[in-house]
N, C-alpha and C positions, 0 to 999 in steps of 0.2 A: 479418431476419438481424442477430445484433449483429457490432459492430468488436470486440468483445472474448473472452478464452476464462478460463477459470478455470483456475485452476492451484492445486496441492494447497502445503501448508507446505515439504514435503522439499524440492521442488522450486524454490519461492521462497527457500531457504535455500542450496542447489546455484548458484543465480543474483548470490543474494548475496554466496557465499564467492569466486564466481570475480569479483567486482566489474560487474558484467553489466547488471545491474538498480538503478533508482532505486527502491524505495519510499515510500508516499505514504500515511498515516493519517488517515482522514478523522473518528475517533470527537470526541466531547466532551474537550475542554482537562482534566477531573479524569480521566477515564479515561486519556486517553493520559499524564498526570502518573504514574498511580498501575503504566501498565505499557507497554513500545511495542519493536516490533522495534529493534535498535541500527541506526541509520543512516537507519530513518525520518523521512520529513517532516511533520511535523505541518499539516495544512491545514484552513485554516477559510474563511468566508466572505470573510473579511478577508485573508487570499493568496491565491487560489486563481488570481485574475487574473493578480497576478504571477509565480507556480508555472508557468502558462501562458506567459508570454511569456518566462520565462528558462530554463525545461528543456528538456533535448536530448529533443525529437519523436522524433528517432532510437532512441534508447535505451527496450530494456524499462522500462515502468511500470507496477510491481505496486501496486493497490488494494487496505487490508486497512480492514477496519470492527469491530465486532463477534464477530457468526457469520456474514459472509460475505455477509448478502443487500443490504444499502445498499451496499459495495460494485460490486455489479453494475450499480446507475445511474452510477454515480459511474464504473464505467469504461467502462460506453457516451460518457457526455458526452467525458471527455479522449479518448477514439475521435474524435468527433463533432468536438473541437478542433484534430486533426492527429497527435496520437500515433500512430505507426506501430502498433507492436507492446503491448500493453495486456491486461494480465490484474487481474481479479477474485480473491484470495484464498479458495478454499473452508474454510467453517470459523473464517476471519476471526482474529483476535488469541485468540480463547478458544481455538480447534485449535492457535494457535501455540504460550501459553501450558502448555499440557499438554504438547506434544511437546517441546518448548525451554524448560523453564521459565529456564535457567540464561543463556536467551537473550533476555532477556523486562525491560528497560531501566529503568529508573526513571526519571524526567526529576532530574537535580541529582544521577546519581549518577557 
C-alpha cells in the first residue's frame, strides 16, 4: 500500500488557487528553468533535507515530475518522511503545461 494518491492538474490547481497545497518540483534545474507550476519549489538533492525539516507535514504536498511517474517515488518517500497528506501529480508538468499553458512559470520571469 502506498502513503500517497495521485491527483489530476484541475485538481492540483483547485488546491492551489484556494492556497491549500504546497507544491514541490522534483525535475532537472534546465527543465524546471525552462517551465514550472508558479509557487513551486524546486527540489534537488541539495534541499531536499531541508525541504524536509522546514515544511508544514501538515499541509497537502503535491509532487510534479515530468509525466507523472518519478513523481510517485518521490511521494512515497515524503509519505515515508511524515507528510500527512501527499499526492503524486498524474501526467506531471507536460499535462500541466497543456492544460495551463498560461500557467506554466519561467524561472526569472
Amino acid at each position: 500500500m502506498t502513503g500517497f494518491r495521485q491527483i489530476d492538474v484541475q485538481r492540483t490547481r483547485e488546491l492551489l488557487d484556494t492556497g491549500a497545497a504546497q507544491v514541490v518540483d522534483i525535475r532537472d534545474p534546465l527543465s524546471y528553468g525552462q517551465g514550472h507550476i508558479p509557487s513551486a519549489r524546486h527540489l534537488t538533492d541539495s534541499n531536499v533535507e531541508e525541504f524536509k525539516t522546514s515544511a508544514d507535514k501538515s499541509r497537502p504536498l503535491v509532487v510534479v515530475c515530468y509525466h507523472g511517474i518519478s513523481s510517485q517515488g518521490a511521494a512515497e518517500y515524503f509519505s515515508q518522511a511524515g507528510f500527512q497528506e501527499v499526492y503524486s501529480m498524474a501526467g506531471g508538468f507536460e499535462a500541466w503545461s497543456h492544460t495551463f499553458p498560461e500557467l506554466s512559470e519561467r524561472s526569472g520571469e
